[in-house]
Structures are given as C-alpha cells and as structure tokens.
C-alpha positions as CSV (number, residue, x, y, z in Angstrom):
1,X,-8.4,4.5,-35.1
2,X,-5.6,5.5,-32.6
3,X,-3.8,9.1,-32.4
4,X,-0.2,7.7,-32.7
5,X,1.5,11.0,-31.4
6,X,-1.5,10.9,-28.5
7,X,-0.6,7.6,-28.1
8,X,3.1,8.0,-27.7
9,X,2.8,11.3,-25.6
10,X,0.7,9.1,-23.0
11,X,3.0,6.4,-22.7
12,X,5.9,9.2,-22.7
13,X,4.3,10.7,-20.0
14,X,3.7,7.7,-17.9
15,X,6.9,6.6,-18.3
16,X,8.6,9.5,-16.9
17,X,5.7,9.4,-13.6
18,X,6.4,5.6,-13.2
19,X,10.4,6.6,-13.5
20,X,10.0,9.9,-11.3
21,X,8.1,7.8,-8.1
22,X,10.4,5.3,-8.2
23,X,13.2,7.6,-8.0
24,X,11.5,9.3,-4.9
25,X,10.6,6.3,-3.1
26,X,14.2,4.5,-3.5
27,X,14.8,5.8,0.1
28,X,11.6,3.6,1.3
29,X,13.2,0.7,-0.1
30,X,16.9,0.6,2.1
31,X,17.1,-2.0,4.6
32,X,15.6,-1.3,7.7
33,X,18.1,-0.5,11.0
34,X,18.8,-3.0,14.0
35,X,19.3,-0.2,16.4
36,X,16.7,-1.0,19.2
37,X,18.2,1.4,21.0
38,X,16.9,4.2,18.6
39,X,13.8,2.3,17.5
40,X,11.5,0.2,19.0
41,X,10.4,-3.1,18.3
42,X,7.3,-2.0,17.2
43,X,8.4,1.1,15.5
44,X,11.0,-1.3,13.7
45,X,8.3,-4.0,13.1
46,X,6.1,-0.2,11.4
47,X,9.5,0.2,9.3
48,X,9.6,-3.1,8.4
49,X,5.9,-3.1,7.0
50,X,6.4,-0.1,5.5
51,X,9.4,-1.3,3.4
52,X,7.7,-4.4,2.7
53,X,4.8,-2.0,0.8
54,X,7.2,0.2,-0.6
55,X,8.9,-3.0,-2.5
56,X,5.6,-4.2,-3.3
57,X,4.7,-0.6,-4.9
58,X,8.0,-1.0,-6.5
59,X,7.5,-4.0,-8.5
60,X,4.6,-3.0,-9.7
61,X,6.1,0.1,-11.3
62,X,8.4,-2.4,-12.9
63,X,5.4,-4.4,-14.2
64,X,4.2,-1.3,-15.7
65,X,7.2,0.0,-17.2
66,X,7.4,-3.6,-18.9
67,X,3.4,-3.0,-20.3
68,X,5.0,0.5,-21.2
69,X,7.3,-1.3,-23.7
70,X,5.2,-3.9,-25.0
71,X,2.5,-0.9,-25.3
72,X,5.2,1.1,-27.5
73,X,6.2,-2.6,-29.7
74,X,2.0,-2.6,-30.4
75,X,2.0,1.3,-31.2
76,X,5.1,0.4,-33.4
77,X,3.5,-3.1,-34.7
78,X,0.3,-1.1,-35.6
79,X,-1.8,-3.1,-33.0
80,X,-2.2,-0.5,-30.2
81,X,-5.5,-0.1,-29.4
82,X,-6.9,-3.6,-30.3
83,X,-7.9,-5.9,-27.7
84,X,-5.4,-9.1,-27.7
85,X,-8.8,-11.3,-26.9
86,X,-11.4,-10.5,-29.5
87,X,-9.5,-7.5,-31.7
88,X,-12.5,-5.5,-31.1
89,X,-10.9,-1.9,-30.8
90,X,-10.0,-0.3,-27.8
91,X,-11.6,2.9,-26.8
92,X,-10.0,6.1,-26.3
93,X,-11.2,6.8,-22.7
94,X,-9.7,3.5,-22.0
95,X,-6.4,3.9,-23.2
96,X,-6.5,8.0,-22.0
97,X,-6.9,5.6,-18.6
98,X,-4.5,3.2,-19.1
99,X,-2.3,3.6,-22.2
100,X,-1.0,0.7,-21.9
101,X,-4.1,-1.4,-21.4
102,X,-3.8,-4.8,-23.8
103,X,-7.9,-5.3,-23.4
104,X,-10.9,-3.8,-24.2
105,X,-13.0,-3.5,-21.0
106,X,-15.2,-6.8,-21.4
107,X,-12.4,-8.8,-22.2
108,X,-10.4,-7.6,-19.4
C-alpha cells in the first residue's frame, strides 16, 4: 500500500519545482521586441522560437500542476496509487518517478 505522508511530501515537493521554474522562466515568456534596429531578423525570428518553447514548456507545467491536484483528490479519495485502467497497484518506483502518474506502467 501507499506511504500517504511520502506520498504528499512528493507531490509537495513537485509542486513547489513546477511553481519555482515557472516563476524563473516568466521572463521567457514576454512578447518579443520589434526593434530591428537592435535585433536582427534572424536574431528576432531565434527570440521568437525561443518564446514559442518557453510557452510550450509553460503549459505543460500547468498540465502538471492540474495531475498535481487530481493526484492529491486520489491520495485524499484513497485511490492513489491504483491504476485508473485495470486497478492493479501502482509501484513505488513509479510514483517516486512520477507522483502523480494515474497508470501503472503497462497500462500507460
């Protein structure tokens, strides 16, 4: 069966890293400057790419601080730790992994 306190120290803790790199990559994430002056177009077109990624990497850290919560509603509902496809149990290195994993690994 699942540790609950390992459990919620996990998701605790990858929480605060999700929260953390978001916080420093925010500046990745501003609009990119029109000064061709400055920049060049391909320097601008690098920026541009480069913002495009960091938005991308964004979202996903959204997505995981959504599994984050629905991770903490299964530790609270007593199903953390059971795969969502066949209820077999989750093992421990899996969830050390990924503590919010919904999936045991053949189902996922």
């Amino acid at each position: 069966m699942v540790d609950e306190d390992v459990a919620r120290h996990r998701l605790v803790q990858k929480k605060a890293e999700l929260e953390d790199a978001s916080k420093i990559a925010s500046e990745g994430r501003d609009p990119v400057a029109l000064d061709q002056q400055s920049v060049g177009r391909l320097s601008r077109m690098d920026a541009m790419q480069q913002q495009a990624m960091n938005k991308a990497t964004e979202a996903k850290r959204k997505r995981d601080l959504l599994r984050i919560e629905a991770a903490e509603n299964r530790l609270r509902d007593g199903e953390y730790g059971v795969c969502e496809d066949c209820g077999e149990i989750i093992p421990d290195g899996r969830l050390a992994i990924d503590p919010m994993a919904e999936r045991c690994v053949t189902c996922a």
